[in-house]
BANUKE-383901 format. One line per field, with one value per residue: residue number from 1; residue in three letters; chain; x, y, z of N, C-alpha, C in turn. Coordinates in steps of 0.05 Angstrom, whole numbers. Atoms other than C-alpha are relative to their C-alpha. Layout:
<atoms>
num <- [NUM	...]
residuo <- [ala	...]
cadena <- [A	...]
nc1 <- [X	...]
nc2 <- [Y	...]
nc3 <- [Z	...]
cac1 <- [X	...]
cac2 <- [Y	...]
cac3 <- [Z	...]
cc1 <- [X	...]
cc2 <- [Y	...]
cc3 <- [Z	...]
</atoms>
This chain:
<atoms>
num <- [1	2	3	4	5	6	7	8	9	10	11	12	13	14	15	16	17	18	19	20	21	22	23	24	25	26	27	28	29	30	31	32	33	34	35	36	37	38	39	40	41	42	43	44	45	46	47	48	49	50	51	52	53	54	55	56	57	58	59	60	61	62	63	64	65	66	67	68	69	70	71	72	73	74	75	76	77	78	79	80	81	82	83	84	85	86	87	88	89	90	91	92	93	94	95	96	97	98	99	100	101	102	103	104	105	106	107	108	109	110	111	112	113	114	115	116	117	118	119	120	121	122	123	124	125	126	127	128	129	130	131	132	133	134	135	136	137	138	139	140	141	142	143	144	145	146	147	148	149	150	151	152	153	154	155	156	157	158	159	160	161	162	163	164	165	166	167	168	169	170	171	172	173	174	175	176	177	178	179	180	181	182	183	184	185	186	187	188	189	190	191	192	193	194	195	196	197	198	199	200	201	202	203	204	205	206	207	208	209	210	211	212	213	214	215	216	217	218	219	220	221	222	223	224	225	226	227	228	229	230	231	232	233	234	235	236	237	238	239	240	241	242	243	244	245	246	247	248	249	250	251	252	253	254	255	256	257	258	259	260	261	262	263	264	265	266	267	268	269	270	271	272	273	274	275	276	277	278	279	280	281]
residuo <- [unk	unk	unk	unk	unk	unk	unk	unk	unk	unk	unk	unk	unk	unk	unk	unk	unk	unk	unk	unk	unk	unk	unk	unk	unk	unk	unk	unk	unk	unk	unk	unk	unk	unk	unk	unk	unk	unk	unk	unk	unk	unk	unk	unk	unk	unk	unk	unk	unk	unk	unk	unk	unk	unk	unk	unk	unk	unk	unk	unk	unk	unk	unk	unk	unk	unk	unk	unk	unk	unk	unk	unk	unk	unk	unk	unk	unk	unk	unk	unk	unk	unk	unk	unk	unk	unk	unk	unk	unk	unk	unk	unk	unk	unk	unk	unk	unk	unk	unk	unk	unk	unk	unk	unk	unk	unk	unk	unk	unk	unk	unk	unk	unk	unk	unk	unk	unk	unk	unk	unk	unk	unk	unk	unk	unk	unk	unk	unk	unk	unk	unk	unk	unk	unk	unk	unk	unk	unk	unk	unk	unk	unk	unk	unk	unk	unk	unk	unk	unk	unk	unk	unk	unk	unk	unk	unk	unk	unk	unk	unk	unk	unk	unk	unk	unk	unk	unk	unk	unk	unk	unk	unk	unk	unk	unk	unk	unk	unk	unk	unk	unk	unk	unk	unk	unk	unk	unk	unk	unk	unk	unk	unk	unk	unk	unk	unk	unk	unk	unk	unk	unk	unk	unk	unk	unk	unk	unk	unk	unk	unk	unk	unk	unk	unk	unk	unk	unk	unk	unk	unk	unk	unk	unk	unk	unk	unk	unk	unk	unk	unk	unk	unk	unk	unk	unk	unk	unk	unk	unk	unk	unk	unk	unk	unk	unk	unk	unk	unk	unk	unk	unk	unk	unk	unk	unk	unk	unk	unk	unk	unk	unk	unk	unk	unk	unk	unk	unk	unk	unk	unk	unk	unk	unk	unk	unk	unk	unk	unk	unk	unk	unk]
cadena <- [A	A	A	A	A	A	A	A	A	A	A	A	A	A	A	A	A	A	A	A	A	A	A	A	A	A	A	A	A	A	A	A	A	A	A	A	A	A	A	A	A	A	A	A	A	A	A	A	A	A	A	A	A	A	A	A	A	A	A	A	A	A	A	A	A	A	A	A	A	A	A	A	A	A	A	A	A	A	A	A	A	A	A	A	A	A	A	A	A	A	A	A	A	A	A	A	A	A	A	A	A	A	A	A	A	A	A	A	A	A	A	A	A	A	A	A	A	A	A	A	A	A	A	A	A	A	A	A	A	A	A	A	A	A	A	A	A	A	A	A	A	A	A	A	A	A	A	A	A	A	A	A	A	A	A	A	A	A	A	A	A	A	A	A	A	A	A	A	A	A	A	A	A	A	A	A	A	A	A	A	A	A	A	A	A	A	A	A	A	A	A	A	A	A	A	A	A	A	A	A	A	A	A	A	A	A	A	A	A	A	A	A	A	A	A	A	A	A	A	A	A	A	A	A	A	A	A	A	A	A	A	A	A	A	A	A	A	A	A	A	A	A	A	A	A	A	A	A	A	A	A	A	A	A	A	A	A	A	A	A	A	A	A	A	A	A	A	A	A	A	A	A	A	A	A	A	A	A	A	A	A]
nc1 <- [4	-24	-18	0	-6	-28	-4	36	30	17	16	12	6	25	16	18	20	26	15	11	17	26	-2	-17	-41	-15	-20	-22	-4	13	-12	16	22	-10	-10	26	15	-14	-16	-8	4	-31	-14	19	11	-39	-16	-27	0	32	4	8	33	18	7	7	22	-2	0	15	29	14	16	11	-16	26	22	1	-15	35	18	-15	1	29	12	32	20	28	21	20	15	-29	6	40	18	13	12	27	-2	10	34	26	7	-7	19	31	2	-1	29	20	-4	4	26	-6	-20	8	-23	-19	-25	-28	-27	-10	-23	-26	17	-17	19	33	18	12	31	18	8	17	16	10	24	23	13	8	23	15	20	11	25	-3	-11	19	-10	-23	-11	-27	-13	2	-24	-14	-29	-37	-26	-28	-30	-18	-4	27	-5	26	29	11	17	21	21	0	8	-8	-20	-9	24	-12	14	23	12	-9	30	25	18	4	20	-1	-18	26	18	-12	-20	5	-19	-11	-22	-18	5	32	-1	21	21	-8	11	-17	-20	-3	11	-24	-26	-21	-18	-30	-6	-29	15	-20	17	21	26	15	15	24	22	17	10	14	-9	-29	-26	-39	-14	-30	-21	-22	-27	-24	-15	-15	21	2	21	26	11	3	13	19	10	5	23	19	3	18	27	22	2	23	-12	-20	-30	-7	-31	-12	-2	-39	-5	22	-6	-5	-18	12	33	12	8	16	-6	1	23	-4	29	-1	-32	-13	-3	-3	-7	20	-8	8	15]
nc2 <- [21	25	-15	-3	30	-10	23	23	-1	-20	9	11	-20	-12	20	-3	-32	2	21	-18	-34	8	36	10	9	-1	6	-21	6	-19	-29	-13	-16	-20	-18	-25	-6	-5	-11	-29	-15	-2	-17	-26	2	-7	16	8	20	22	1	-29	10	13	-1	-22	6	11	-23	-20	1	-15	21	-1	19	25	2	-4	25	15	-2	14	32	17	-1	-20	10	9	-22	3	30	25	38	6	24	-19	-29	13	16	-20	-10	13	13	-7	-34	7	14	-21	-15	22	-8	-26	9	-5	-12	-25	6	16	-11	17	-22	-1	-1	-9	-13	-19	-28	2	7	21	-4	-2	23	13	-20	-14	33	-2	-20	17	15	-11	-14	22	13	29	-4	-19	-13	-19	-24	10	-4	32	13	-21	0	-29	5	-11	-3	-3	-30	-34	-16	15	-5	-33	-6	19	-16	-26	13	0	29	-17	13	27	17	3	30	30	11	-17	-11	-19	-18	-12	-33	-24	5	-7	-12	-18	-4	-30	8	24	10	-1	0	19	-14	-15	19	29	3	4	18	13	-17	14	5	12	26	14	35	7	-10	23	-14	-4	-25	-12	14	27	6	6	13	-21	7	-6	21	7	-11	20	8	-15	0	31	23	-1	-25	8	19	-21	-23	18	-7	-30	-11	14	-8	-17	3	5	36	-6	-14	14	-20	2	0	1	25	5	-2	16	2	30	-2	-15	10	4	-31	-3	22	-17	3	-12	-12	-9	8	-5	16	-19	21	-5	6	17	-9]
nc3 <- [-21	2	-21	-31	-12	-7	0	8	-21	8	11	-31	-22	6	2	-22	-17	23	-22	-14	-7	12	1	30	7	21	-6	9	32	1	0	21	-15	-15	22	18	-20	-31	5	3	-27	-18	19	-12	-36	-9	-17	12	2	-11	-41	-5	14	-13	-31	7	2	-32	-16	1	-16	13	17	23	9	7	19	34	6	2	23	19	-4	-1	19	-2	30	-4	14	-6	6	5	11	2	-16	-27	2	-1	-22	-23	12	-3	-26	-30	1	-16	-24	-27	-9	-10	-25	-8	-13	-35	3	19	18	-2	-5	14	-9	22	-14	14	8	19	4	-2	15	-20	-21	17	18	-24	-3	30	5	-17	5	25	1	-20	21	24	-14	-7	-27	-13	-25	-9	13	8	-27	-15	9	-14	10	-3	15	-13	18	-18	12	-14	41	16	-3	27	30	-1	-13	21	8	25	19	31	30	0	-22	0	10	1	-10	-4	19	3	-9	-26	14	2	-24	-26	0	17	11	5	24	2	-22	-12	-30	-15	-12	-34	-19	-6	-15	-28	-11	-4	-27	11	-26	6	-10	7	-1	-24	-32	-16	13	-13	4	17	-3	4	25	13	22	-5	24	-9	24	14	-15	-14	13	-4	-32	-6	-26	-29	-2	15	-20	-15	7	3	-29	-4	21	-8	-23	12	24	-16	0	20	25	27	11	20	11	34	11	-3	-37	-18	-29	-8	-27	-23	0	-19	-5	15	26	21	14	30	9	31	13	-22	-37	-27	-26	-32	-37	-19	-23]
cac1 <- [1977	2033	2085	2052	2055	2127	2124	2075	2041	2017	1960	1945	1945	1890	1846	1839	1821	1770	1742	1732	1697	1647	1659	1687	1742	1787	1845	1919	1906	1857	1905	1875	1817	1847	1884	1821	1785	1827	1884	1859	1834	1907	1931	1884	1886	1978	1992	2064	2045	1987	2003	2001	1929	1907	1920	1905	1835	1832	1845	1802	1742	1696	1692	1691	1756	1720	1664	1697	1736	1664	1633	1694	1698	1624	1592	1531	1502	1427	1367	1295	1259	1323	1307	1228	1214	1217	1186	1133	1129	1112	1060	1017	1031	1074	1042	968	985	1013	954	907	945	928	853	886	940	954	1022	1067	1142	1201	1272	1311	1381	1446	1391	1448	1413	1341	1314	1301	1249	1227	1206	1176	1139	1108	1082	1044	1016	1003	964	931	898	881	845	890	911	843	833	898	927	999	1018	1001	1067	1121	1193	1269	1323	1395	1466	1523	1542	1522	1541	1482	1436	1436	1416	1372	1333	1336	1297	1329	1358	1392	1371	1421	1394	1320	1315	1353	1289	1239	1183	1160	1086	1125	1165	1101	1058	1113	1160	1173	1219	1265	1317	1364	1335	1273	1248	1207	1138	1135	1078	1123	1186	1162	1136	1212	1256	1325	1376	1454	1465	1535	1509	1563	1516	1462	1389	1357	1346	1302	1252	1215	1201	1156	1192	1273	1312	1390	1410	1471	1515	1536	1573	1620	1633	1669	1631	1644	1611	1560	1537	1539	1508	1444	1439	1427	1373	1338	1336	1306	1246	1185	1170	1136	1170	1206	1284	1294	1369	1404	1399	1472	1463	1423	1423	1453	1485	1437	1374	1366	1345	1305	1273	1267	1197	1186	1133	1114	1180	1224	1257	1245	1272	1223	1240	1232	1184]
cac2 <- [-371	-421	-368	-370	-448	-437	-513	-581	-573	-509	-537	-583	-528	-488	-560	-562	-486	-502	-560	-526	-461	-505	-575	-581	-633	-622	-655	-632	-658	-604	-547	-526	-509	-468	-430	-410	-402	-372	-344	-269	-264	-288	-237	-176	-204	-186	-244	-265	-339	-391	-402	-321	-331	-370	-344	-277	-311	-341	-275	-233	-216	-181	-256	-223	-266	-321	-310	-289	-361	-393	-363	-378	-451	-472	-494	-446	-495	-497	-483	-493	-558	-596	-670	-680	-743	-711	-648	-690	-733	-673	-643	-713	-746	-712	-638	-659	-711	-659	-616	-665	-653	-580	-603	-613	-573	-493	-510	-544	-539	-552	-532	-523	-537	-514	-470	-430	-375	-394	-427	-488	-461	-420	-465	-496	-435	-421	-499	-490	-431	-459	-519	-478	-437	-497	-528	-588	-577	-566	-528	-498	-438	-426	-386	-444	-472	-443	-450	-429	-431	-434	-431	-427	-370	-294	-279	-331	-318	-244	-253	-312	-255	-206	-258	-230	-274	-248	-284	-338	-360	-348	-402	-461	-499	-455	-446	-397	-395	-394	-334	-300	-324	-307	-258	-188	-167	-102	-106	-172	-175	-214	-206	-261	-237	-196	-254	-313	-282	-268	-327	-357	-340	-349	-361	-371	-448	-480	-558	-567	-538	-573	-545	-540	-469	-469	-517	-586	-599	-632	-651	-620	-618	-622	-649	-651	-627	-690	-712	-664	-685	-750	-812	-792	-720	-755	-799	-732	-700	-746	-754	-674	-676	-734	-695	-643	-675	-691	-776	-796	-733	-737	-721	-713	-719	-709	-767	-781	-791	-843	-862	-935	-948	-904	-949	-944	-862	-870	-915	-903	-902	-885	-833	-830	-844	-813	-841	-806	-823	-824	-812	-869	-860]
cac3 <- [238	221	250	315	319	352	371	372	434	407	375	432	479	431	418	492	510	448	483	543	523	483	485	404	399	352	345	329	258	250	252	183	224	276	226	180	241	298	259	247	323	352	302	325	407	403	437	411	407	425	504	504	467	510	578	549	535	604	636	602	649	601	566	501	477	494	463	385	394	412	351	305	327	330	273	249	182	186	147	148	158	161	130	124	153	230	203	178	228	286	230	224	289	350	339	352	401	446	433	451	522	523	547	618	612	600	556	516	526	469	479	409	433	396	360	313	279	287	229	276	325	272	228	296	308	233	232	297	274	212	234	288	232	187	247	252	326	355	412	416	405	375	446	479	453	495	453	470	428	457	432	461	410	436	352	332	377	358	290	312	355	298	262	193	136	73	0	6	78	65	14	38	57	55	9	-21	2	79	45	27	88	147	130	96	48	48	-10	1	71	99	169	200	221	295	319	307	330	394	408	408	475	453	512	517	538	539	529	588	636	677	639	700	697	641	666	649	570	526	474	460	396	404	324	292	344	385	328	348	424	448	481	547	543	498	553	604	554	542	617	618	559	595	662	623	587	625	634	566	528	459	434	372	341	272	222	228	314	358	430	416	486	529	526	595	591	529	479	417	371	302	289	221	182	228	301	365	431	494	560	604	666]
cc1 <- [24	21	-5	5	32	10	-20	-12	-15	-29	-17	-8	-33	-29	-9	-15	-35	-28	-12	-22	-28	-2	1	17	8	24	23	-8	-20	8	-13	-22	0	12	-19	-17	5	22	-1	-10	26	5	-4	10	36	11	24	-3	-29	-6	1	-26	-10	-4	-12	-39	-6	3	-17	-32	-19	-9	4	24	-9	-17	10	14	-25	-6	17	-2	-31	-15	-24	-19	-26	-18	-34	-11	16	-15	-35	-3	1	-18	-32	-20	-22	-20	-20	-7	7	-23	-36	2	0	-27	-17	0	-14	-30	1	20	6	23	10	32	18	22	14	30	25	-20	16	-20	-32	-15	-20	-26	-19	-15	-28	-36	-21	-19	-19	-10	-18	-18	-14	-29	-11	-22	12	12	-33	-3	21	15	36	14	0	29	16	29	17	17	27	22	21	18	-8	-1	-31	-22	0	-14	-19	-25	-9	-25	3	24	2	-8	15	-13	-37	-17	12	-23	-23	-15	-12	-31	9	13	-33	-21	16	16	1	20	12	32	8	2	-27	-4	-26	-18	0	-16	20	27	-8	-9	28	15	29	23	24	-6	33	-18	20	-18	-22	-27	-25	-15	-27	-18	-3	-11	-16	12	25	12	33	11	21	17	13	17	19	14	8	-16	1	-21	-21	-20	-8	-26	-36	-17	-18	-32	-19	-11	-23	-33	-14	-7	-19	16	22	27	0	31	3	-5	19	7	-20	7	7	21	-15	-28	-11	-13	-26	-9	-12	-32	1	-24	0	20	26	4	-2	13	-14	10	-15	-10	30]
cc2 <- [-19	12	-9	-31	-9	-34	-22	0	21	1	-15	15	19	-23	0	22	-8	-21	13	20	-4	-20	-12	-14	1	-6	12	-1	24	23	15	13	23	24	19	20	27	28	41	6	-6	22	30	-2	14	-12	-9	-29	-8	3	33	5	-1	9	37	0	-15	19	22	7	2	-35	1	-10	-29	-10	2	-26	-17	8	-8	-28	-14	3	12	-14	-4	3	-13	-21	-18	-32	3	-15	8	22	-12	-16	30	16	-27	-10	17	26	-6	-16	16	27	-2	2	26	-3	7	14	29	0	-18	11	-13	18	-10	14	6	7	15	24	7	-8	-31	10	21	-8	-14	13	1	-31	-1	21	-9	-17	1	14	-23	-9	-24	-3	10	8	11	16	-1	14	-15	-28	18	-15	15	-15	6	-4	4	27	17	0	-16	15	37	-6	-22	17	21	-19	10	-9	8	-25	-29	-13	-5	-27	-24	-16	2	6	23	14	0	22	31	3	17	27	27	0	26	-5	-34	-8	-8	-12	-10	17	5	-26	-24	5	1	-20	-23	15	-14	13	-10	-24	-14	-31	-12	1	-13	34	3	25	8	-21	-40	6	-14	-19	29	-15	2	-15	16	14	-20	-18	13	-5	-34	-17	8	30	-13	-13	32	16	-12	-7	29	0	-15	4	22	0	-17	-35	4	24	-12	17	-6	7	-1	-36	-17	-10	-13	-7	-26	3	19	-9	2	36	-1	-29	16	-10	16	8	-1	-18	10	-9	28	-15	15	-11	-27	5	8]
cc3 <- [1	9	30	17	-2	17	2	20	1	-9	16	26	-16	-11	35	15	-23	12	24	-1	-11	-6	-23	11	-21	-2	-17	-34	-22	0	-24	13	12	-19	-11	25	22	-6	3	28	12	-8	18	36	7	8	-21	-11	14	30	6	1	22	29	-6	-1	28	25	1	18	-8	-17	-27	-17	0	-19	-28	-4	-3	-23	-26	0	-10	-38	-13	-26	17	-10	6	-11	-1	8	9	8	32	-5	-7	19	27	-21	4	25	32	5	11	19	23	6	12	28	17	16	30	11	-12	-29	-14	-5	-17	-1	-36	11	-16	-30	-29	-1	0	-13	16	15	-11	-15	23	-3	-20	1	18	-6	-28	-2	25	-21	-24	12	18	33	16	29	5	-17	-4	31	14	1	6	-15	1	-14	22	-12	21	0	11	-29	-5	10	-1	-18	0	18	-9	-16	-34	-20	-30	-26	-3	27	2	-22	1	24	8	-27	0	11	33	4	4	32	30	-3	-29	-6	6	-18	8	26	8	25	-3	20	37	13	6	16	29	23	0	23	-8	26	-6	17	-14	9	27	16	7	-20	21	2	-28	7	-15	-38	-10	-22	-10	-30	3	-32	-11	6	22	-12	1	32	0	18	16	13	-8	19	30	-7	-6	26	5	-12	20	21	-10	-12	28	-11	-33	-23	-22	3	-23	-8	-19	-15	1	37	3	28	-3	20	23	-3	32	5	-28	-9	-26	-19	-19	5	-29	-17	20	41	15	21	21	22	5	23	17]
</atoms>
């Protein structure tokens, strides 16, 4: 990689295609990144240099340069149940509230937004099922709960629609009776049970794009991915979610992220131990 950076706006030229194709900033100082990241697909793609790269990736029609820079760039950490006080939170209080709706209503709707590989709306999935069969959701069934995952990745959401997770990803936050209860084993692979996966629709979404096409929500997760965009998307991007969620619905965001500066789209209420932010009529 350090060959190919043939002068300093080299780096600046591949921070803004990066930006673009998935709304990372990364600045020049970040070249380490690009490098680990980027290096063996310039290598493989022949381009002589970066501004070759790049229009080489800009030309391609097929996308699929695109896309292996998208899946290199984007962050994929995630595991199951990420931080307990929301997770708890939507078991004692949000989870039955919204049930409670089902009375007058055939659905409820949550979008699980920069989704990675699926342990997010899995996890979703397995708890409404979970306290469907306990009782604590009465009246409603776990289909009744309509959830999509999206990514911006095609690479993620593959193996987030495969719903299988090797021995290092199956136990970072997962217990063992939701090991035994959901999911089978086959050597150093275990695949999440056929009911629950298919009760996840997992959809490409670039967080750029207007979310109109997938409908009106309930309550939408988007966490610990707008620490990666700059105030000005952040504010674009917040607008978007809030267009999305039905008056009254929740957002939930990473621990590390809050809406200070966009009180006029949400406010914020603590369920439980954990903050939400509710649409404003």
């Amino acid at each position: 990689m350090a060959s190919l950076v043939q002068n300093p706006g080299d780096l600046s030229l591949l921070s803004q295609y990066v930006a673009e194709a998935c709304c990372i900033h990364l600045g020049e100082e970040k070249g380490y990144l690009f490098e680990a990241r980027l290096g063996v697909i310039i290598a493989q793609s022949g381009a002589a240099n970066i501004p070759e790269f790049i229009r080489l990736a800009r030309a391609d029609p097929t996308g699929k340069l695109r896309d292996r820079i998208v899946d290199a760039m984007t962050t994929h950490e995630t595991y199951w149940f990420r931080d307990e006080r929301p997770w708890a939170a939507l078991r004692q209080h949000l989870l039955p509230r919204l049930a409670a709706t089902l009375r007058t209503r055939p659905r409820i709707r949550i979008l699980c937004a920069a989704c990675s590989t699926g342990q997010e709306p899995y996890s979703l999935a397995m708890m409404i099922d979970q306290l469907c069969s306990q009782g604590k959701l009465p009246g409603a069934r776990p289909e009744q709960f309509e959830i999509i995952g999206t990514d911006v990745s095609a690479g993620t959401l593959l193996l987030a629609g495969n719903g299988r997770y090797n021995q290092i990803e199956i136990i970072r936050g997962l217990g063992e009776e939701w090991r035994k209860n959901y999911f089978t084993q086959a050597g150093p692979i275990w695949t999440i049970s056929e009911p629950v996966r298919k009760r996840i629709a997992f959809k490409r979404h670039n967080l750029q794009d207007d979310l109109k096409p997938f409908g009106q929500f309930d309550l939408l997760f988007c966490r610990n991915v707008a620490i990666y965009f700059q105030a000005e998307f952040k504010q674009r991007l917040f607008q978007r979610l809030a267009a999305a969620l039905n008056p009254g619905g929740h957002l939930l965001l990473g621990g590390s992220e809050s809406l200070l500066g966009h009180q006029d789209l949400f406010a914020s209420e603590t369920i439980g131990e954990a903050i939400f932010y509710r649409r404003k009529p």
